[in-house]
N, CA, C and O atoms as CSV, one atom per row, in Angstrom:
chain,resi,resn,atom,element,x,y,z
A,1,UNK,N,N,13.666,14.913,82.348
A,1,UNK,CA,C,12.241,14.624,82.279
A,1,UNK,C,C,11.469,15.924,82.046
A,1,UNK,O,O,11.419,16.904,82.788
A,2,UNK,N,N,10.922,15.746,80.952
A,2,UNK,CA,C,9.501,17.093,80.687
A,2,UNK,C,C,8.520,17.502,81.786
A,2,UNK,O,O,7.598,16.787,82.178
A,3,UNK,N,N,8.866,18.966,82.334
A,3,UNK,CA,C,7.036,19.573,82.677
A,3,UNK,C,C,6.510,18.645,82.672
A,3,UNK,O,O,7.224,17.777,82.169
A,4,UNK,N,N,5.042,18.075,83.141
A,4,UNK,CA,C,3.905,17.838,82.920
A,4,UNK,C,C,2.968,19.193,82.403
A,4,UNK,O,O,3.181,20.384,82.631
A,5,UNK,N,N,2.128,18.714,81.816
A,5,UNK,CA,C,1.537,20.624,81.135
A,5,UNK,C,C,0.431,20.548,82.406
A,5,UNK,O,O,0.150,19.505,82.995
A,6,UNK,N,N,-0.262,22.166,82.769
A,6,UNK,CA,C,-0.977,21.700,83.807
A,6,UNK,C,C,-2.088,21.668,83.469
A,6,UNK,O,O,-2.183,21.994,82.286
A,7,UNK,N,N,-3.167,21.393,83.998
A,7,UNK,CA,C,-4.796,20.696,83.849
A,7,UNK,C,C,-5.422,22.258,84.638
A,7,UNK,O,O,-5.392,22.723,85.777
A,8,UNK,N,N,-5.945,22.677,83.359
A,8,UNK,CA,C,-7.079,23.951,84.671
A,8,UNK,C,C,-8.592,23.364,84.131
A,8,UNK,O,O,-8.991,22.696,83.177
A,9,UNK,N,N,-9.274,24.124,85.508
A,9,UNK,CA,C,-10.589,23.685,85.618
A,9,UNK,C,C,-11.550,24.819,85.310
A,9,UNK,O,O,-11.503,25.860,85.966
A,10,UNK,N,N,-12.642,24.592,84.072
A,10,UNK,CA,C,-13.579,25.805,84.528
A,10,UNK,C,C,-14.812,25.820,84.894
A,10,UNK,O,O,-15.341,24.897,84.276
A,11,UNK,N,N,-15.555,26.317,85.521
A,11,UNK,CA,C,-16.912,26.316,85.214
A,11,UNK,C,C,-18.127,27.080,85.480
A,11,UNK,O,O,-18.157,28.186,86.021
A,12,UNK,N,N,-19.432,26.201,84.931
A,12,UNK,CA,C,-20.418,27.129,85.183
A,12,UNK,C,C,-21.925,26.472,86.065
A,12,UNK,O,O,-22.205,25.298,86.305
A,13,UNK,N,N,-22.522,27.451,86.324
A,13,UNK,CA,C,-23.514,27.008,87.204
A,13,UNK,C,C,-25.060,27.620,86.811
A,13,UNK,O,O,-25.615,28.657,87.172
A,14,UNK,N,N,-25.372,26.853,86.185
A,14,UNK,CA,C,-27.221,27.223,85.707
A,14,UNK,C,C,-28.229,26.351,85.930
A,14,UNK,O,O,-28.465,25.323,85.295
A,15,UNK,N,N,-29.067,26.989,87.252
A,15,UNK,CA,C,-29.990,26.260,87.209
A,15,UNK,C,C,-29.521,25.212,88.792
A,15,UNK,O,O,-29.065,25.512,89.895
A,16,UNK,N,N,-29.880,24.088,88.217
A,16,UNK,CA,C,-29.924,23.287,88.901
A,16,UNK,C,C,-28.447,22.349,88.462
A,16,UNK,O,O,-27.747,21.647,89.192
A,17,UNK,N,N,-28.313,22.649,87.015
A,17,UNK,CA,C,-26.965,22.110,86.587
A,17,UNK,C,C,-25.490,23.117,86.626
A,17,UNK,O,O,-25.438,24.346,86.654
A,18,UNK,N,N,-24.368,22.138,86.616
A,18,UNK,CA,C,-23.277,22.258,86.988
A,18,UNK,C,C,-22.379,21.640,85.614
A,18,UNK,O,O,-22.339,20.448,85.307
A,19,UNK,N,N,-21.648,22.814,84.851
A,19,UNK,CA,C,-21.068,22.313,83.758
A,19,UNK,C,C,-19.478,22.306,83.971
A,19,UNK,O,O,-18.972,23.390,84.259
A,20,UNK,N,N,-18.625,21.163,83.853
A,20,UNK,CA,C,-17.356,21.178,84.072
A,20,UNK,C,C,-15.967,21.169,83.357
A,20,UNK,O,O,-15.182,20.221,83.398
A,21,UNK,N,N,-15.811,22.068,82.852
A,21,UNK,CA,C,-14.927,21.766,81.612
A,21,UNK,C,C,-12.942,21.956,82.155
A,21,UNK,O,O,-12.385,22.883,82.743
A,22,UNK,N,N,-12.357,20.564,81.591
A,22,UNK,CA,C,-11.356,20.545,82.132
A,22,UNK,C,C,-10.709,20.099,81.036
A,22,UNK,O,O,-10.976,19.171,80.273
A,23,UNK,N,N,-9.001,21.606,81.070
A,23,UNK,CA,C,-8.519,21.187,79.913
A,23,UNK,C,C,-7.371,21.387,80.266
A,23,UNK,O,O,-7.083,22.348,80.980
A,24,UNK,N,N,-6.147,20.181,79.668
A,24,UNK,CA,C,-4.610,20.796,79.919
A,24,UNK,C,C,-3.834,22.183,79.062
A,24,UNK,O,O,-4.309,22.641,78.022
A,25,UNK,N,N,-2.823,22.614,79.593
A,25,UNK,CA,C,-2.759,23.420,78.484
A,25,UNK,C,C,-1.689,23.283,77.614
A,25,UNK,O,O,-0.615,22.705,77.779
A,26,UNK,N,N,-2.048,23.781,76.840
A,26,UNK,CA,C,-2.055,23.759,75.136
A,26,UNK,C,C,-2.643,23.204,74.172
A,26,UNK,O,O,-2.246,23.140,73.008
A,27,UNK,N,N,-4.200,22.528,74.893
A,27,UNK,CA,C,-5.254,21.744,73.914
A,27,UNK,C,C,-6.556,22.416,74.428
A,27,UNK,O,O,-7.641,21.842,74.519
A,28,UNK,N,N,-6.312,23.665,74.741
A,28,UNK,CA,C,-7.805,24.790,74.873
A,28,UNK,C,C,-8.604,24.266,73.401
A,28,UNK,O,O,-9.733,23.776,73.431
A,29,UNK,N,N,-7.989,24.417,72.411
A,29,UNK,CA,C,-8.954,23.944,71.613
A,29,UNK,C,C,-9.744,23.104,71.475
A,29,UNK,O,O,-10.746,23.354,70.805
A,30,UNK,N,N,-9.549,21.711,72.111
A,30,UNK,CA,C,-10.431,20.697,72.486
A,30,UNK,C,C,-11.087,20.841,73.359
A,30,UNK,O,O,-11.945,19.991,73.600
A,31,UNK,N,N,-10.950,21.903,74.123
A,31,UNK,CA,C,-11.949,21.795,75.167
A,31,UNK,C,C,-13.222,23.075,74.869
A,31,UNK,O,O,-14.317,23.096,75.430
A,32,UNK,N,N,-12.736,24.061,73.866
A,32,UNK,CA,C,-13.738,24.944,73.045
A,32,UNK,C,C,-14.694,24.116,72.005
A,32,UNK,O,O,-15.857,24.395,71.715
A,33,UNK,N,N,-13.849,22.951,71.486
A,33,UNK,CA,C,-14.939,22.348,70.529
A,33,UNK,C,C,-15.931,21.614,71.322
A,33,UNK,O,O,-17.090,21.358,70.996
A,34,UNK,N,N,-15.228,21.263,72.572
A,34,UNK,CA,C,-16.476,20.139,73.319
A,34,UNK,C,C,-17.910,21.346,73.625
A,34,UNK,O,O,-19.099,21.178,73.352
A,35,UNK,N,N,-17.369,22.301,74.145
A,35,UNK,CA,C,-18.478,23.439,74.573
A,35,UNK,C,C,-19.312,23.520,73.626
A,35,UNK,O,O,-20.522,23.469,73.849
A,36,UNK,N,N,-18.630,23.708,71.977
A,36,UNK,CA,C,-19.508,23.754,70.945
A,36,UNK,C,C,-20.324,22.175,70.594
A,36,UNK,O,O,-21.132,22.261,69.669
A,37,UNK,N,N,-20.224,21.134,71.070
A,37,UNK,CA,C,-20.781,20.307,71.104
A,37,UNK,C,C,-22.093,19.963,72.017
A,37,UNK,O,O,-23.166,19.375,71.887
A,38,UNK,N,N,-21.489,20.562,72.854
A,38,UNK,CA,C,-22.224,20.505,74.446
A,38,UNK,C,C,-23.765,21.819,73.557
A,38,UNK,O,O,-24.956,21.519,73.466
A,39,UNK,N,N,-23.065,23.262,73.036
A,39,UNK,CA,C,-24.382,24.048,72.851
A,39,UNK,C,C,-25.476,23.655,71.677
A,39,UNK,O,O,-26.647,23.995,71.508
A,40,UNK,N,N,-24.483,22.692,70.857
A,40,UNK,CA,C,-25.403,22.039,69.800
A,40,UNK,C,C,-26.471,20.965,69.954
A,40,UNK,O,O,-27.286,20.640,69.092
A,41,UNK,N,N,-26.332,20.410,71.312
A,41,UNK,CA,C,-26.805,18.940,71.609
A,41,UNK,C,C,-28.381,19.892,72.965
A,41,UNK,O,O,-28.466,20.556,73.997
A,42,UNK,N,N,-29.371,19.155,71.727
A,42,UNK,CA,C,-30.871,20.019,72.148
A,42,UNK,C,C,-31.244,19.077,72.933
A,42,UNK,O,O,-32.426,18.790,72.744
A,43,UNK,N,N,-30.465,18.134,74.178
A,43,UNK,CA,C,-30.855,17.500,75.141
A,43,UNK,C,C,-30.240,18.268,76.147
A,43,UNK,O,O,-30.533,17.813,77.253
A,44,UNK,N,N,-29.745,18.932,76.185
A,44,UNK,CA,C,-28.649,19.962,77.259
A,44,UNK,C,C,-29.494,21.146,77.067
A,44,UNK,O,O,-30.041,21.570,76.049
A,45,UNK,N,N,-29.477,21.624,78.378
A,45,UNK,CA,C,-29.885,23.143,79.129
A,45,UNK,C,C,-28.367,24.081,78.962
A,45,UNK,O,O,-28.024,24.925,79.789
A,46,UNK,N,N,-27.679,23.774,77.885
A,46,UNK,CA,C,-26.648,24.385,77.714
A,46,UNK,C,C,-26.388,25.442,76.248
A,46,UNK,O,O,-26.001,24.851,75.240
A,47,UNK,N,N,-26.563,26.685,76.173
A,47,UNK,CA,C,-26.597,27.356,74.890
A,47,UNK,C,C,-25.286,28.145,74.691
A,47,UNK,O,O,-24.530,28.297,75.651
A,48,UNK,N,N,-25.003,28.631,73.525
A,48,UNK,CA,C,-24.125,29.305,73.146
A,48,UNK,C,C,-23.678,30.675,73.831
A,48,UNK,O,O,-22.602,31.257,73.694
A,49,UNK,N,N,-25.086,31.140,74.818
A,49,UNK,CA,C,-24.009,32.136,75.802
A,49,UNK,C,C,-23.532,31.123,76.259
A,49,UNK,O,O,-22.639,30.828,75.464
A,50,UNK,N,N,-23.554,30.439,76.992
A,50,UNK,CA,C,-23.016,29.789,77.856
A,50,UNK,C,C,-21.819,29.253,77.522
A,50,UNK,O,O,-20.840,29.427,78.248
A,51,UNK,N,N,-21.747,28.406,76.172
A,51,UNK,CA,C,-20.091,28.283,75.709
A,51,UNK,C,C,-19.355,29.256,75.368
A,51,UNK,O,O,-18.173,29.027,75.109
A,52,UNK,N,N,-19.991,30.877,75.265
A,52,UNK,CA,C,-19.306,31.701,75.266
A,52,UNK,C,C,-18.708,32.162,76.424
A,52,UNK,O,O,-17.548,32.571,76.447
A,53,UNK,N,N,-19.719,32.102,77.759
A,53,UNK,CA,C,-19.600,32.647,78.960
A,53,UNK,C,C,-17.692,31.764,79.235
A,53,UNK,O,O,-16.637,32.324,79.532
A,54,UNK,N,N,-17.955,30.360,78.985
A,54,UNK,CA,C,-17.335,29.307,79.525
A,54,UNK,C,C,-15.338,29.567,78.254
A,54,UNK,O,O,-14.126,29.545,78.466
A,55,UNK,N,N,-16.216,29.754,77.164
A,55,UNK,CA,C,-14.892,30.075,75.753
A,55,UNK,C,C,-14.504,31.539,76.286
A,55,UNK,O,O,-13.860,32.006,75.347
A,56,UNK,N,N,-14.541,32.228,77.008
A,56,UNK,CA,C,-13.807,33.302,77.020
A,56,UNK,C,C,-13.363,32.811,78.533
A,56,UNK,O,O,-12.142,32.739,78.396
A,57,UNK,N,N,-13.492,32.639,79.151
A,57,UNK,CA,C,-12.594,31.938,80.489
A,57,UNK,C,C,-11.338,31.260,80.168
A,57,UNK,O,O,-10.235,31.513,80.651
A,58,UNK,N,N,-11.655,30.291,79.221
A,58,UNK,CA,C,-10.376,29.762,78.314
A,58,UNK,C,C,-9.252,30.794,77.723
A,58,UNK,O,O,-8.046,30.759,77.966
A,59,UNK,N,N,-9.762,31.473,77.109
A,59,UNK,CA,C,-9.194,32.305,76.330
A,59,UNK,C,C,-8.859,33.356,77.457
A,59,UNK,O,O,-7.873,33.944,77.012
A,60,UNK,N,N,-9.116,33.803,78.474
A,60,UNK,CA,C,-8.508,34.344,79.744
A,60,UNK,C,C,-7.467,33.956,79.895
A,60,UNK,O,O,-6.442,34.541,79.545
A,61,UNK,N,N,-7.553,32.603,80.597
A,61,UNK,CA,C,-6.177,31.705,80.912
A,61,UNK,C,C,-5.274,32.125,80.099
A,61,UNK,O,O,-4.195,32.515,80.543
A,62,UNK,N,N,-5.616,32.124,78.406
A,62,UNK,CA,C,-4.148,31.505,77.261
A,62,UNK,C,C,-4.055,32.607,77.231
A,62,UNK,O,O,-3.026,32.748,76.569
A,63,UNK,N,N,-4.614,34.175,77.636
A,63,UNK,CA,C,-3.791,35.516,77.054
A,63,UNK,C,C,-3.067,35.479,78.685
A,63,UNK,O,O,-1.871,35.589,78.952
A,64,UNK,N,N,-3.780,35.361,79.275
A,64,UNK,CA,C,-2.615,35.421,80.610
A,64,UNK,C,C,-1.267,34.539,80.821
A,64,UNK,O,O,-0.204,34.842,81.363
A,65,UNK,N,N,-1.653,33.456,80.258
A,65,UNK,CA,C,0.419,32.284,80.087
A,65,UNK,C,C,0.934,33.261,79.051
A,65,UNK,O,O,2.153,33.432,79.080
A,66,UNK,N,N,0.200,33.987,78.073
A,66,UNK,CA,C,0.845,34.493,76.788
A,66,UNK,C,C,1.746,35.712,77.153
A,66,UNK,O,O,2.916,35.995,76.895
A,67,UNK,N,N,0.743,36.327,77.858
A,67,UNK,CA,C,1.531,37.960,78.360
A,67,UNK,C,C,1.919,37.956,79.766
A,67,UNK,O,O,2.349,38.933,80.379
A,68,UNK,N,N,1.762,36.957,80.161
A,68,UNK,CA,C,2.301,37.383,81.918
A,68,UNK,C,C,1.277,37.781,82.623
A,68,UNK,O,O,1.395,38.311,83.728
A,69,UNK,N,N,0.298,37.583,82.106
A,69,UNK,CA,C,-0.435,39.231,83.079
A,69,UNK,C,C,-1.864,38.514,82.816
A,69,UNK,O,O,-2.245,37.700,81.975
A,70,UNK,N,N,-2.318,38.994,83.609
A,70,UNK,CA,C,-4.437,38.636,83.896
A,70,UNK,C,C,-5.175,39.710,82.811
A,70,UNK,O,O,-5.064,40.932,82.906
A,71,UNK,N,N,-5.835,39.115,81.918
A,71,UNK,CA,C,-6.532,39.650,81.417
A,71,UNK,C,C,-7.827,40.129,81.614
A,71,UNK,O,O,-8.669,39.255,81.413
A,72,UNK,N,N,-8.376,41.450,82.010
A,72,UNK,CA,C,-9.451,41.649,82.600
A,72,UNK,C,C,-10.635,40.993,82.483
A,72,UNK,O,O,-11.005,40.416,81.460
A,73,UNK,N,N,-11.538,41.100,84.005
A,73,UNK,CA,C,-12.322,39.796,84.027
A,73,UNK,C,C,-13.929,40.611,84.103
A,73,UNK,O,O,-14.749,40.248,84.946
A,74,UNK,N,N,-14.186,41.563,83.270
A,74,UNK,CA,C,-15.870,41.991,83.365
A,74,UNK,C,C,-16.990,39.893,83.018
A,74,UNK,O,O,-16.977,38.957,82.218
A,75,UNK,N,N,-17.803,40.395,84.459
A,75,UNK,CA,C,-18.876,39.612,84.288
A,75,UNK,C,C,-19.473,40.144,83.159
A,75,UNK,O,O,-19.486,41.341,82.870
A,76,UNK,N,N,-20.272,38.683,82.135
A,76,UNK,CA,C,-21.351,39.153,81.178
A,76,UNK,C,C,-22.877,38.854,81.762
A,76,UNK,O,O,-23.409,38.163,82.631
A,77,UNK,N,N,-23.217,39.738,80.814
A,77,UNK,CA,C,-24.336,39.548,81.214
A,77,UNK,C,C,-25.723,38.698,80.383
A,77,UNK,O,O,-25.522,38.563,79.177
A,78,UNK,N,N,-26.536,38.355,80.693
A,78,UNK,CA,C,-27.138,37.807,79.815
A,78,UNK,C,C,-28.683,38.467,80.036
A,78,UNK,O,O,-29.064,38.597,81.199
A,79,UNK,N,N,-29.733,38.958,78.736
A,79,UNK,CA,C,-30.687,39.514,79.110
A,79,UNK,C,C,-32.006,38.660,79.036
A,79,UNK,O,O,-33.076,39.144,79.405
């Protein structure tokens, strides 16, 4: 019987809202396009830092399964 792949969770907190993005791995990509959906949709308090803030968390995870190792975590900032 196969692994199950595992499910990570990320998220963010602005405001009064709470954004939750949950993806198994090896379909990060579906869960980067939803973000880009989420910053396109002008009913959401949600912008492109923010799917960036949220797309490089992703991309954390997949260099860390890739190399073994944690890829450094500087907070961004936003001005």
């Amino acid at each position: 019987m196969a692994d199950a792949a595992a499910t990570y969770q990320f998220s963010l907190v602005k405001g009064n809202e709470r954004y939750l993005v949950r993806c198994i791995e090896g379909n990060e990509e579906v869960a980067i396009a939803q973000l880009m959906e989420w910053a396109e949709n002008p009913e959401m308090d949600f912008d492109w830092f923010d799917a960036a803030v949220l797309a490089r968390q992703i991309t954390q995870r997949v260099f860390g399964r890739a190399t073994g190792q944690e890829a450094p975590n500087p907070q961004p900032e936003r001005n």
